[in-house]
CHARMM internal coordinates of N, CA and C (Angstrom, degrees):
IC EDIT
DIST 1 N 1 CA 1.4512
DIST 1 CA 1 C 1.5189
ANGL 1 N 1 CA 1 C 110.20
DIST 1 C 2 N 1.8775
ANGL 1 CA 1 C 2 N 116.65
DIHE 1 N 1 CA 1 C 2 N -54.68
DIST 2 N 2 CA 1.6707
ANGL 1 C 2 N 2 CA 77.16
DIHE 1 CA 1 C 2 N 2 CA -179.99
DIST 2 CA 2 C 1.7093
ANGL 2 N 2 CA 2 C 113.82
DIHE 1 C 2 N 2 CA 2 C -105.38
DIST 2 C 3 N 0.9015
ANGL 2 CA 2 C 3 N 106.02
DIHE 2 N 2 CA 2 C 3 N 42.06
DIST 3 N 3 CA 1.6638
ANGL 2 C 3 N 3 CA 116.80
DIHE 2 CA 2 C 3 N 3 CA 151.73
DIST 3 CA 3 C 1.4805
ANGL 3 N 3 CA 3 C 110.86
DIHE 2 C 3 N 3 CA 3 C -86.69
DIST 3 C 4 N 1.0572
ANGL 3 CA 3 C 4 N 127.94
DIHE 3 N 3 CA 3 C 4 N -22.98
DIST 4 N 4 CA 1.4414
ANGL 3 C 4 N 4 CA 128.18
DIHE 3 CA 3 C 4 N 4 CA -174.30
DIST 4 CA 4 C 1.8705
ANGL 4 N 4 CA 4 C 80.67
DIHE 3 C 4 N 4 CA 4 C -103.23
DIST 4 C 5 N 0.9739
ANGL 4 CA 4 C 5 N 176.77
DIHE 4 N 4 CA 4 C 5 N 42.01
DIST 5 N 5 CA 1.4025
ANGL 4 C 5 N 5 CA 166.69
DIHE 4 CA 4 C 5 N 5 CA 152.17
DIST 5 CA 5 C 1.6972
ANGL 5 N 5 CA 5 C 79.74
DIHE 4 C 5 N 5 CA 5 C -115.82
DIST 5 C 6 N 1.2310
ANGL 5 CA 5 C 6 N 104.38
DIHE 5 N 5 CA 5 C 6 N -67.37
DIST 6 N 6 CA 1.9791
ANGL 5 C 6 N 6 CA 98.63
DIHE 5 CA 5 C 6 N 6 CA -175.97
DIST 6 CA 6 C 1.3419
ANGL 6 N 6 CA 6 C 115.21
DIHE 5 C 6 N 6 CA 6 C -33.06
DIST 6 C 7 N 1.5466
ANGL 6 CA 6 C 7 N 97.72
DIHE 6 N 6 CA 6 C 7 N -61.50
DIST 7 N 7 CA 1.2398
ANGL 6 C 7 N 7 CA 94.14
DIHE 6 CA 6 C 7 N 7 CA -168.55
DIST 7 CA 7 C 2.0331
ANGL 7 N 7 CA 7 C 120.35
DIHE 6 C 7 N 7 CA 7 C -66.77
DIST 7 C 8 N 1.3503
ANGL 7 CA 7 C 8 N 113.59
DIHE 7 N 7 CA 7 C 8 N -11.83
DIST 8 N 8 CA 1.4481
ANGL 7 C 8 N 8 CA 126.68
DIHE 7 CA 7 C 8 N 8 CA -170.84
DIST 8 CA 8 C 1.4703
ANGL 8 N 8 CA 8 C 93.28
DIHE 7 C 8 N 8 CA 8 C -76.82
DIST 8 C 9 N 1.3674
ANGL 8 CA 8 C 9 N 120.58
DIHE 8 N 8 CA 8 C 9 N -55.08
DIST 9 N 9 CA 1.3989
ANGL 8 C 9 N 9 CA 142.69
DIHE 8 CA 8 C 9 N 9 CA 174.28
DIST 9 CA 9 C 1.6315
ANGL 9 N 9 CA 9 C 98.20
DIHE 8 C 9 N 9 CA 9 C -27.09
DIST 9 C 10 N 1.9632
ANGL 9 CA 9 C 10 N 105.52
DIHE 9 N 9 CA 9 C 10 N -89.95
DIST 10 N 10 CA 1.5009
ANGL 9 C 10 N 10 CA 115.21
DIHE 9 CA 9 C 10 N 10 CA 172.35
DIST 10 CA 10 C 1.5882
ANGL 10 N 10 CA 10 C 112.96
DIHE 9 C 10 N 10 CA 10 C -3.47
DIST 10 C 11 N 2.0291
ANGL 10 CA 10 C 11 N 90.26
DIHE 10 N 10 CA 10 C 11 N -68.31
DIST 11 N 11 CA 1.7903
ANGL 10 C 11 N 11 CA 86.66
DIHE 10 CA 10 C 11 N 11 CA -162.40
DIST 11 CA 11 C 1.4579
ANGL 11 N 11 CA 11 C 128.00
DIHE 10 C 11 N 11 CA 11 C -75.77
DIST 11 C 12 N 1.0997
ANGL 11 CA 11 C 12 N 98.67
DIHE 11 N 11 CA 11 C 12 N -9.64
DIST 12 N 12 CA 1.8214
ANGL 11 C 12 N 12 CA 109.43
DIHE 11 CA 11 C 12 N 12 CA -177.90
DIST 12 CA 12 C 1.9685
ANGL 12 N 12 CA 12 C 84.51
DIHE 11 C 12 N 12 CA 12 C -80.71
DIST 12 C 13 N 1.3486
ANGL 12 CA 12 C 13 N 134.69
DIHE 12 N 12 CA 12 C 13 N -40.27
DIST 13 N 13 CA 1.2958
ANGL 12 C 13 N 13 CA 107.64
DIHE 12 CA 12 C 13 N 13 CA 164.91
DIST 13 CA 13 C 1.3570
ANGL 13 N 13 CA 13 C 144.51
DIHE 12 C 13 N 13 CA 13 C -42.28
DIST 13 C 14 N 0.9475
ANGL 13 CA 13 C 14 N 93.44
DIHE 13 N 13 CA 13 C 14 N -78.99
DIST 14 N 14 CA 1.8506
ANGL 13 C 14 N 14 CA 119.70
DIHE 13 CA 13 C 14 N 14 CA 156.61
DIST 14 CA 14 C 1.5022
ANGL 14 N 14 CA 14 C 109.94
DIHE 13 C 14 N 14 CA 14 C -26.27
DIST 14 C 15 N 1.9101
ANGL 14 CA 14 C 15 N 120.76
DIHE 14 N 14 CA 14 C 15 N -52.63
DIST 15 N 15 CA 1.1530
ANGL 14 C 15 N 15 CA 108.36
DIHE 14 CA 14 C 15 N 15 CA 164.26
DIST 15 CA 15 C 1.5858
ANGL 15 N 15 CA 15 C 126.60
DIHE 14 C 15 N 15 CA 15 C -65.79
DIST 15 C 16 N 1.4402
ANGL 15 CA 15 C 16 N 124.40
DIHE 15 N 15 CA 15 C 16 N -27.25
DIST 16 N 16 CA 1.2537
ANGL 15 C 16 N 16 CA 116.47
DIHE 15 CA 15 C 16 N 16 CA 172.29
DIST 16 CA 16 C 1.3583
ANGL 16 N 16 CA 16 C 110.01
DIHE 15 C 16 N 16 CA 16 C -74.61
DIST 16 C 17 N 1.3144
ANGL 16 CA 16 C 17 N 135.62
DIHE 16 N 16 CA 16 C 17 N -14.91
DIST 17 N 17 CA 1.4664
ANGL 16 C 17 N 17 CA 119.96
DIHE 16 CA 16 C 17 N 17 CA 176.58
DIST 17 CA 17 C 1.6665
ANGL 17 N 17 CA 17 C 107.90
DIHE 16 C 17 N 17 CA 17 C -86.94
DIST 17 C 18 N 1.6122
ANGL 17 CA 17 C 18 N 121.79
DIHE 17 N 17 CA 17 C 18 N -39.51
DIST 18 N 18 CA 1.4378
ANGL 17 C 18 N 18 CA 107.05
DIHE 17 CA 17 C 18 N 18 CA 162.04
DIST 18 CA 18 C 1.1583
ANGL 18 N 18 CA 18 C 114.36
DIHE 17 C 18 N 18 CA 18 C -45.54
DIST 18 C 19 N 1.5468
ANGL 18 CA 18 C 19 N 131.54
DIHE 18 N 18 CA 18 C 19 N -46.41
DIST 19 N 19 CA 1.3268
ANGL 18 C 19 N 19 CA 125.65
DIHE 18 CA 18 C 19 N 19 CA -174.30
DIST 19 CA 19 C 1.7451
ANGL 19 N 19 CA 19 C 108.79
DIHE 18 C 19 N 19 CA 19 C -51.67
DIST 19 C 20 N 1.3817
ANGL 19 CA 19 C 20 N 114.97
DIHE 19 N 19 CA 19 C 20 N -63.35
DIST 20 N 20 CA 1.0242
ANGL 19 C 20 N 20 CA 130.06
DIHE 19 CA 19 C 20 N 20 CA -169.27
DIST 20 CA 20 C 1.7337
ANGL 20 N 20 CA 20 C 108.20
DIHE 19 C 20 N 20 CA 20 C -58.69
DIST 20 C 21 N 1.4271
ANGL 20 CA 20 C 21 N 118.83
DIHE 20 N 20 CA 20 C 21 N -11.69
DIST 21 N 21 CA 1.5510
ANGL 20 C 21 N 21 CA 115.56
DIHE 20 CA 20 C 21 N 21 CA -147.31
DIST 21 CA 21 C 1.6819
ANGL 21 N 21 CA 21 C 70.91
DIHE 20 C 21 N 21 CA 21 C -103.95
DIST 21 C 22 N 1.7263
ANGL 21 CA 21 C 22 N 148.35
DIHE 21 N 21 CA 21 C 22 N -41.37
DIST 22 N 22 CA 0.7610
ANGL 21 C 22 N 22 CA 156.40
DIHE 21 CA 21 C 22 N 22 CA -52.38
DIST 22 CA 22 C 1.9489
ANGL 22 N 22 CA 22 C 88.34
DIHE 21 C 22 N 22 CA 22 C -169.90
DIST 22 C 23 N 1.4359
ANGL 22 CA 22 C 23 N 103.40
DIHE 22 N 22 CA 22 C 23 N -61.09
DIST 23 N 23 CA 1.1741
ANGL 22 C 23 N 23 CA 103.23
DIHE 22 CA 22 C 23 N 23 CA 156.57
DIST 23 CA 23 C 1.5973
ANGL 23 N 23 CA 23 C 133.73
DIHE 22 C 23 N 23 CA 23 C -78.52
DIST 23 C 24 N 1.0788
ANGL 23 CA 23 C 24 N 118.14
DIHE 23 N 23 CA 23 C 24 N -11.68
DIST 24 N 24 CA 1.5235
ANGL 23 C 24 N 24 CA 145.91
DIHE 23 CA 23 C 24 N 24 CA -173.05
DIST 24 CA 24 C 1.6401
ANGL 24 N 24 CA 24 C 80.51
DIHE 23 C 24 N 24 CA 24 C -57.83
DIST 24 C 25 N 1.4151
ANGL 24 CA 24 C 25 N 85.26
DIHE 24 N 24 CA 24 C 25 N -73.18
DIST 25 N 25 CA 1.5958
ANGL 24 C 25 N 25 CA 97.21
DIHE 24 CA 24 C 25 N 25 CA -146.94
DIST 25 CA 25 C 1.9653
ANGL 25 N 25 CA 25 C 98.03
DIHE 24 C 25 N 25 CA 25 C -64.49
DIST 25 C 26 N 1.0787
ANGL 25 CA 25 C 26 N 134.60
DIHE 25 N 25 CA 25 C 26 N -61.18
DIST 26 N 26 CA 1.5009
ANGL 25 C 26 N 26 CA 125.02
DIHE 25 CA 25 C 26 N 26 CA 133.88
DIST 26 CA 26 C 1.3356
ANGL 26 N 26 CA 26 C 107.45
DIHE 25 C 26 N 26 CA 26 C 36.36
DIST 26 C 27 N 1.2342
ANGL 26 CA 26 C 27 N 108.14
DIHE 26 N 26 CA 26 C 27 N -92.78
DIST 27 N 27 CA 1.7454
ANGL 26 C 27 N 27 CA 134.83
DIHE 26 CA 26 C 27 N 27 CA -148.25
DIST 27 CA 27 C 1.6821
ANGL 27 N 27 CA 27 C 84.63
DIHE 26 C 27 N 27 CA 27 C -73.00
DIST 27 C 28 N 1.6262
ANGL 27 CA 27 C 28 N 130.53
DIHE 27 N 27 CA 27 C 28 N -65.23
DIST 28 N 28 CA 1.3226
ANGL 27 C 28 N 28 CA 142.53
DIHE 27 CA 27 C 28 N 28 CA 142.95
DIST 28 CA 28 C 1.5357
ANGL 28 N 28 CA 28 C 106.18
DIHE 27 C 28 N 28 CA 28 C 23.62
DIST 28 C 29 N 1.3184
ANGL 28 CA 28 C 29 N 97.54
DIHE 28 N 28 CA 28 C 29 N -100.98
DIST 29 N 29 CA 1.3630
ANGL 28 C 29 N 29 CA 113.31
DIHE 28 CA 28 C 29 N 29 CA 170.48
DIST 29 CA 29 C 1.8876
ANGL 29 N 29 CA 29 C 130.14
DIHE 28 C 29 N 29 CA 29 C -40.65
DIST 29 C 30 N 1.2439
ANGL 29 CA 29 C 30 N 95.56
DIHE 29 N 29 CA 29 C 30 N -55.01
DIST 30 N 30 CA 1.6228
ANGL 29 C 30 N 30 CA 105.77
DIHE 29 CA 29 C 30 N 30 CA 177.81
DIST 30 CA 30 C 1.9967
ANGL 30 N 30 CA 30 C 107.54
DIHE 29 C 30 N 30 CA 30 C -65.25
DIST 30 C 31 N 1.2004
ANGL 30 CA 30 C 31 N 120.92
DIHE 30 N 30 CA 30 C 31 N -10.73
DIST 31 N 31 CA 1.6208
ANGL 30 C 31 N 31 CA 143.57
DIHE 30 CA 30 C 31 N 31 CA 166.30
DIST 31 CA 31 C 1.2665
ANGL 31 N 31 CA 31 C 103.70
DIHE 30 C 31 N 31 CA 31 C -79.85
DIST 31 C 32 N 1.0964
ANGL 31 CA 31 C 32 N 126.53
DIHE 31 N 31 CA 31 C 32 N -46.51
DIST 32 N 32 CA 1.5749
ANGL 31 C 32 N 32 CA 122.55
DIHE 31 CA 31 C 32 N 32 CA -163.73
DIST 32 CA 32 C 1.9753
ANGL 32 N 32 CA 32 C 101.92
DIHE 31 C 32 N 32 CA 32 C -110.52
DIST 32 C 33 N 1.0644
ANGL 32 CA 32 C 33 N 115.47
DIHE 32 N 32 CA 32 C 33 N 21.21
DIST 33 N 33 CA 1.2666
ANGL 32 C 33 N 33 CA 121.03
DIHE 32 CA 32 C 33 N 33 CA 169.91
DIST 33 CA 33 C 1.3915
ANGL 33 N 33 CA 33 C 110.68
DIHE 32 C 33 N 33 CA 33 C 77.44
DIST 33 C 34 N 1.3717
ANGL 33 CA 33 C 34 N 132.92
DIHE 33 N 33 CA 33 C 34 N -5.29
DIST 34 N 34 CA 1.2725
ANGL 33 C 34 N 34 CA 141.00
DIHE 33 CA 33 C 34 N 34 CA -147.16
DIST 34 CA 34 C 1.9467
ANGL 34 N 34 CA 34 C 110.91
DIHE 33 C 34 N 34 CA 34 C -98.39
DIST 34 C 35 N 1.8407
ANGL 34 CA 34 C 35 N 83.61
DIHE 34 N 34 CA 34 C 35 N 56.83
DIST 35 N 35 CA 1.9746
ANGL 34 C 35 N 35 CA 85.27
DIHE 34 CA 34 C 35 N 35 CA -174.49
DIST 35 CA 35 C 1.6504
ANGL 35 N 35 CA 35 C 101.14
DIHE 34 C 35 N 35 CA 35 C -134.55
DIST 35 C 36 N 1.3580
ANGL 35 CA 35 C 36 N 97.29
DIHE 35 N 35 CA 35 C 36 N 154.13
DIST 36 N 36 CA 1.6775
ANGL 35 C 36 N 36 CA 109.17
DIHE 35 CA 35 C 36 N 36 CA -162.68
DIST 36 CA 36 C 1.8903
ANGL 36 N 36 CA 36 C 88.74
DIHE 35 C 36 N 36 CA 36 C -94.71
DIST 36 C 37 N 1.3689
ANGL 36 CA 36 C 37 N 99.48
DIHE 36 N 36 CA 36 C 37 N 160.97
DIST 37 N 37 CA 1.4320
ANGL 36 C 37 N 37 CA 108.69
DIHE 36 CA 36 C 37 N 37 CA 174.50
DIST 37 CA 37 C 2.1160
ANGL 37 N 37 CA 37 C 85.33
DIHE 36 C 37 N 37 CA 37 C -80.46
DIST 37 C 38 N 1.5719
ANGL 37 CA 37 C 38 N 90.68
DIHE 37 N 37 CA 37 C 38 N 179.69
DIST 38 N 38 CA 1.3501
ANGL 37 C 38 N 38 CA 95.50
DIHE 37 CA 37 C 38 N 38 CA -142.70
DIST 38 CA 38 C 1.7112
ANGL 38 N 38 CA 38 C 93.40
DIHE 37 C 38 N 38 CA 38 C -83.09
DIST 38 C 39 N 1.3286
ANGL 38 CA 38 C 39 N 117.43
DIHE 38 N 38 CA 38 C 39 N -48.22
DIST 39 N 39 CA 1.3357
ANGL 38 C 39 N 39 CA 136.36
DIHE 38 CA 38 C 39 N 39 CA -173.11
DIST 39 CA 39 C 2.2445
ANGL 39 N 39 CA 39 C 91.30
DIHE 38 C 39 N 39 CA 39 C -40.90
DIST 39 C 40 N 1.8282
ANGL 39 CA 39 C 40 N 109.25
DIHE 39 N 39 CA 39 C 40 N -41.33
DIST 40 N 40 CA 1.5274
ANGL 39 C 40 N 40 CA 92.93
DIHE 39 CA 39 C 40 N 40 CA -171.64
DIST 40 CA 40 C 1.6819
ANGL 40 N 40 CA 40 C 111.19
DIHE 39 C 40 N 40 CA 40 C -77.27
DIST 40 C 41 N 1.3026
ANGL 40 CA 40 C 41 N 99.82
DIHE 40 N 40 CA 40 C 41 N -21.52
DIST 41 N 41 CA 1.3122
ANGL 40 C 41 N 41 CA 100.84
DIHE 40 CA 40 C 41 N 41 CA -162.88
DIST 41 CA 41 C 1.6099
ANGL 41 N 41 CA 41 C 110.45
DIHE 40 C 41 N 41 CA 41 C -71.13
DIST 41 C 42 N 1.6028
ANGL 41 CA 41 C 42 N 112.10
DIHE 41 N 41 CA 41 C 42 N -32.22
DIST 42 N 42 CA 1.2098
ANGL 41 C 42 N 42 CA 127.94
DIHE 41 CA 41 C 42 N 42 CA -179.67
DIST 42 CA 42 C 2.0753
ANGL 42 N 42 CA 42 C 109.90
DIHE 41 C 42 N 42 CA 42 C -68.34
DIST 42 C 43 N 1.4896
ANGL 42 CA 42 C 43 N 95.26
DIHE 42 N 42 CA 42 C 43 N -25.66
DIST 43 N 43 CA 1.2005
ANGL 42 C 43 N 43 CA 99.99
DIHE 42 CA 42 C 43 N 43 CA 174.66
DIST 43 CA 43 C 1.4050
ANGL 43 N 43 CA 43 C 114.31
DIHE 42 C 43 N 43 CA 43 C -75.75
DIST 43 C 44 N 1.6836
ANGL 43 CA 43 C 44 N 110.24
DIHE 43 N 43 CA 43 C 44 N -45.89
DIST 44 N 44 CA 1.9533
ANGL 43 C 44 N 44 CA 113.61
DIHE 43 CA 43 C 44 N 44 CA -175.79
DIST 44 CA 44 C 1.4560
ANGL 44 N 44 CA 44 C 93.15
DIHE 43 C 44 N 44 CA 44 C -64.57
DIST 44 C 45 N 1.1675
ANGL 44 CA 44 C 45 N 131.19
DIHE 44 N 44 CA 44 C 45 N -0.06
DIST 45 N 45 CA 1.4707
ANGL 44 C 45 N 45 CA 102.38
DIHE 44 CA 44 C 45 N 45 CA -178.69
DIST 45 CA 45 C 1.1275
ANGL 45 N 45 CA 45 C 106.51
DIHE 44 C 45 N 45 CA 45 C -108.24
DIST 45 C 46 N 1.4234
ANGL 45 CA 45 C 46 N 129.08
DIHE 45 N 45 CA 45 C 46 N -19.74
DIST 46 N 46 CA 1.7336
ANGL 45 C 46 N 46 CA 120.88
DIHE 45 CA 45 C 46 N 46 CA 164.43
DIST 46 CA 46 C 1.5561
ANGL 46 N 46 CA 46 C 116.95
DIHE 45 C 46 N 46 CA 46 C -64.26
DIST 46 C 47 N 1.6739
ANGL 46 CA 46 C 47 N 93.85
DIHE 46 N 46 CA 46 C 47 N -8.76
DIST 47 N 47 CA 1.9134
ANGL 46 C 47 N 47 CA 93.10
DIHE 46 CA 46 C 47 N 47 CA -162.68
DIST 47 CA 47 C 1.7500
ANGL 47 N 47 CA 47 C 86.00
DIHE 46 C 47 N 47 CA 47 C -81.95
DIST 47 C 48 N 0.9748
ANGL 47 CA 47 C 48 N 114.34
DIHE 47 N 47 CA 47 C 48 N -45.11
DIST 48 N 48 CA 1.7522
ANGL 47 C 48 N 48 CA 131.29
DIHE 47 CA 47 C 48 N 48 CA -142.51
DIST 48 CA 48 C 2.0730
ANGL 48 N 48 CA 48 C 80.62
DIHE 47 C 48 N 48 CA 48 C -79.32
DIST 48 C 49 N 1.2360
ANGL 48 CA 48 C 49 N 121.52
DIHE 48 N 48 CA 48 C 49 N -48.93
DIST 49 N 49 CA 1.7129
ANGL 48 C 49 N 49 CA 115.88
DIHE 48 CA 48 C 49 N 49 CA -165.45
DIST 49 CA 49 C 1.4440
ANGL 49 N 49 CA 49 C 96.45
DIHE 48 C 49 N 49 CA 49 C -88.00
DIST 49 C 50 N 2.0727
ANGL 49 CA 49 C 50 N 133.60
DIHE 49 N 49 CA 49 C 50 N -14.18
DIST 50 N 50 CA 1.2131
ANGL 49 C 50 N 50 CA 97.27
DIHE 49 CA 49 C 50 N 50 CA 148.32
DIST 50 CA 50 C 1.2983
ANGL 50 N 50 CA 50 C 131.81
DIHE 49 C 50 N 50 CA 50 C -84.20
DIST 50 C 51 N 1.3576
ANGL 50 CA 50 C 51 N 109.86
DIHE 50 N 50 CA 50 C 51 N -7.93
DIST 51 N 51 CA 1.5383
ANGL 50 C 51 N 51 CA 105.48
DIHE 50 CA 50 C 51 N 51 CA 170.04
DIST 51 CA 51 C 1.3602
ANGL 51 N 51 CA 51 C 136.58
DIHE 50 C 51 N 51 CA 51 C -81.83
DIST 51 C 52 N 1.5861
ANGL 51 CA 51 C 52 N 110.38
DIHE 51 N 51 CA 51 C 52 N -11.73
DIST 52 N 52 CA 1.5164
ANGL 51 C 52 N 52 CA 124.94
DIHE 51 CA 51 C 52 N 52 CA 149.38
DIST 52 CA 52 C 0.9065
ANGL 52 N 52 CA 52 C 119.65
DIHE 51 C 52 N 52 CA 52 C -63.69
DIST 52 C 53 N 1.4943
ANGL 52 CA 52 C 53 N 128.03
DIHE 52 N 52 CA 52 C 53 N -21.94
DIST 53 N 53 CA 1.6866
ANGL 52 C 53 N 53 CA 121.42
DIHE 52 CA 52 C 53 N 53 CA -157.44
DIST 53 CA 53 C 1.5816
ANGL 53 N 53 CA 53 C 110.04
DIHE 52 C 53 N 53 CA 53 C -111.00
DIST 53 C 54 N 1.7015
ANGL 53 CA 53 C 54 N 98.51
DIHE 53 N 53 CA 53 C 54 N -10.97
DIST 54 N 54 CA 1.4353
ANGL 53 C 54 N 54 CA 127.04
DIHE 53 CA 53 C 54 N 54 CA 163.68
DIST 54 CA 54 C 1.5972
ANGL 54 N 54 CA 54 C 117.28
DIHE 53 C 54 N 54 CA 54 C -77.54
DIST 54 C 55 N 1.0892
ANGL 54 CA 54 C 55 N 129.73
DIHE 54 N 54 CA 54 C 55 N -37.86
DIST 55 N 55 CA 1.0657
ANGL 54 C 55 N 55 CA 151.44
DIHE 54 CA 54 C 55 N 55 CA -176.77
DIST 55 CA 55 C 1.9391
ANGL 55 N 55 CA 55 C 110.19
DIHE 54 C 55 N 55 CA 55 C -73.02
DIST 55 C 56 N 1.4592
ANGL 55 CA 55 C 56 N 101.85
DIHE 55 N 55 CA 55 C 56 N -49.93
DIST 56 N 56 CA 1.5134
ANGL 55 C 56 N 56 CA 103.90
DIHE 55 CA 55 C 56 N 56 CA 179.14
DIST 56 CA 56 C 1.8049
ANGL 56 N 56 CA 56 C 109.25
DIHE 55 C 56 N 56 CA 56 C -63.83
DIST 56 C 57 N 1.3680
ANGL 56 CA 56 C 57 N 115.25
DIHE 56 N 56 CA 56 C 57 N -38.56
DIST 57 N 57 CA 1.9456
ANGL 56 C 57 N 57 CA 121.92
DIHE 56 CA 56 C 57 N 57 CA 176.09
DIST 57 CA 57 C 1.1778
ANGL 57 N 57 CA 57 C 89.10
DIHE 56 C 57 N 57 CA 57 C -51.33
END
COOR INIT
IC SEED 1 N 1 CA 1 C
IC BUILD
């Protein structure tokens, strides 16, 4: 039991640092000029979730 709390603990870490690693890089980009108008960005992201959702079949 609390090896499994450790380990629940661990992953809720790990997820706040992807989160955090996630916006890092975010802020990163929007610094170095490196942002799509909104209409493309809304587009790379249908390309990128059909190609995940292609990938799982």
């Amino acid at each position: 039991m609390e090896l499994a709390a450790r380990n629940k603990q661990q992953d809720e870490q790990y997820s706040r640092n992807d989160v955090l690693g996630m916006l890092d890089r975010g802020i990163d980009d929007m610094e170095a000029k490196r942002e799509l108008p909104i209409e493309d960005a809304f587009q790379k992201i249908t390309e990128l979730r059909d190609i995940r959702r292609n990938a799982r079949v």
